[in-house]
ROPATI-784841 format. One record per residue (C-alpha): residue number from 0; residue in three letters; x negated, y, z. Coordinates in steps of 0.02 Angstrom, whole numbers, plus 50000, padded with zeros to 5 digits. Layout:
# residues N
NUM:ALA:X:Y:Z
...
# end
This chain:
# residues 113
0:UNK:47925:51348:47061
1:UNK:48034:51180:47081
2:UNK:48013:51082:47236
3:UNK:48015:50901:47220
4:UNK:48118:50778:47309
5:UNK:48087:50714:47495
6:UNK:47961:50557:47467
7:UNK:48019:50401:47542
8:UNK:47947:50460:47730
9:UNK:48042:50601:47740
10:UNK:48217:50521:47709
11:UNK:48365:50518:47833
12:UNK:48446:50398:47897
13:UNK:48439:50265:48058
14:UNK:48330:50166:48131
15:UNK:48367:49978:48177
16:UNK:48381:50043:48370
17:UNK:48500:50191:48336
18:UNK:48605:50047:48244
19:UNK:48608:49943:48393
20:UNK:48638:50098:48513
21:UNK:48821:50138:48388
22:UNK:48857:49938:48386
23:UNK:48818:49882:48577
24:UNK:48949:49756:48556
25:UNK:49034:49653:48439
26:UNK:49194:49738:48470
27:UNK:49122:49914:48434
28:UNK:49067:49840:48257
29:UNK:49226:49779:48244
30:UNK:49321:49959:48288
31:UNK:49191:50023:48155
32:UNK:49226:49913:48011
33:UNK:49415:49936:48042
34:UNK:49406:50125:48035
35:UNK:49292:50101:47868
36:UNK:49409:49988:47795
37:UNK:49581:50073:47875
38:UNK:49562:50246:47906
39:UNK:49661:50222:48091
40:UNK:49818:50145:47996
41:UNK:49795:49971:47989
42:UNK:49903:49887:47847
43:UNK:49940:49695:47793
44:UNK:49823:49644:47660
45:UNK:49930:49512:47584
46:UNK:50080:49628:47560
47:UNK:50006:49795:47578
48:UNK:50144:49847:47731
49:UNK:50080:49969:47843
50:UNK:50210:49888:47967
51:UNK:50095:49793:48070
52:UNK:50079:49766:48244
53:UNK:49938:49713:48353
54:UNK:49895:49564:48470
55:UNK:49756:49570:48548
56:UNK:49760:49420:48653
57:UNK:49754:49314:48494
58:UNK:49560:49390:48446
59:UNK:49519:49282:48272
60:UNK:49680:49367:48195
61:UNK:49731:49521:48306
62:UNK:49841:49609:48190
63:UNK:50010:49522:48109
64:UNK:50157:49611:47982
65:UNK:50293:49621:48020
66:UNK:50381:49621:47859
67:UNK:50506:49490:47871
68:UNK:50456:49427:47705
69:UNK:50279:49407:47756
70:UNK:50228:49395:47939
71:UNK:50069:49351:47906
72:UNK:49925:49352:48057
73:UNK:49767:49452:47972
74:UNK:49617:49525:48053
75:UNK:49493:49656:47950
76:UNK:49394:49533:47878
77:UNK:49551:49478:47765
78:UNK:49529:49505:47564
79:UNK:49310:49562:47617
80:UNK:49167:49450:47579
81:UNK:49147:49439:47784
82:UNK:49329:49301:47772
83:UNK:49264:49148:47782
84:UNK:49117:49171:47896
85:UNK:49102:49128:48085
86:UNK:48974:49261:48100
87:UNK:49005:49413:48226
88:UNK:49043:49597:48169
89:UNK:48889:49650:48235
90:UNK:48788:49530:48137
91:UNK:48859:49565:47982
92:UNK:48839:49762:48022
93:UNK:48642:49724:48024
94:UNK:48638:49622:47868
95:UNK:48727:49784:47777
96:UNK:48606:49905:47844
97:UNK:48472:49773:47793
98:UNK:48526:49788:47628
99:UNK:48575:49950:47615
100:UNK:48412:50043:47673
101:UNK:48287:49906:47590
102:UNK:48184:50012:47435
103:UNK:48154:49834:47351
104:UNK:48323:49716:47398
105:UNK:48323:49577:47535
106:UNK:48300:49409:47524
107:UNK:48415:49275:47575
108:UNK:48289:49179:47690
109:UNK:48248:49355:47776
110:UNK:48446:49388:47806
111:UNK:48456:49222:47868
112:UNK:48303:49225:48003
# end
């Protein structure tokens, strides 16, 4: 006998408050998306360096290489569809979990309320 594939109730995954219990702040989205995107070892994406170093006091663009060719200031965002926006990490970790988990897509208007 076969058994047939969880239906769409019995899925796993996380509900909208166990999302906002792992991203509390904007800076733990932020330690999230760099670990998704870095692995722990940040590098530069203009040059591709892995010799970077951090400043934190400058938060827009915390990390900078330090290449002497380059020395550019970069943050995670750099090279991602999330570089031009003014939105926090923790918004845009909503909108992907939005669109991620939705059976039939999102709309625009309903990411945008």
């Amino acid at each position: 006998m076969t058994q047939k594939a969880p239906g769409k109730a019995h899925r796993e995954g996380m509900t909208l408050a166990q999302l906002f219990k792992r991203f509390p702040t904007d800076d733990a989205a932020q330690a999230w998306f760099e670990e998704q995107r870095w692995g722990g070892e940040p590098w530069c994406p203009h040059c591709g360096s892995f010799k970077v170093k951090h400043n934190p006091n400058h938060q827009s663009m915390p990390w900078r290489c330090a290449e002497r060719e380059c020395r550019k200031k970069f943050s995670v965002r750099v090279g991602t569809p999330l570089q031009g926006s003014h939105l926090g990490y923790q918004i845009w970790a909503l909108a992907i979990y939005l669109l991620t988990t939705s059976l039939k897509g999102q709309s625009s208007m309903k990411l945008h309320r």
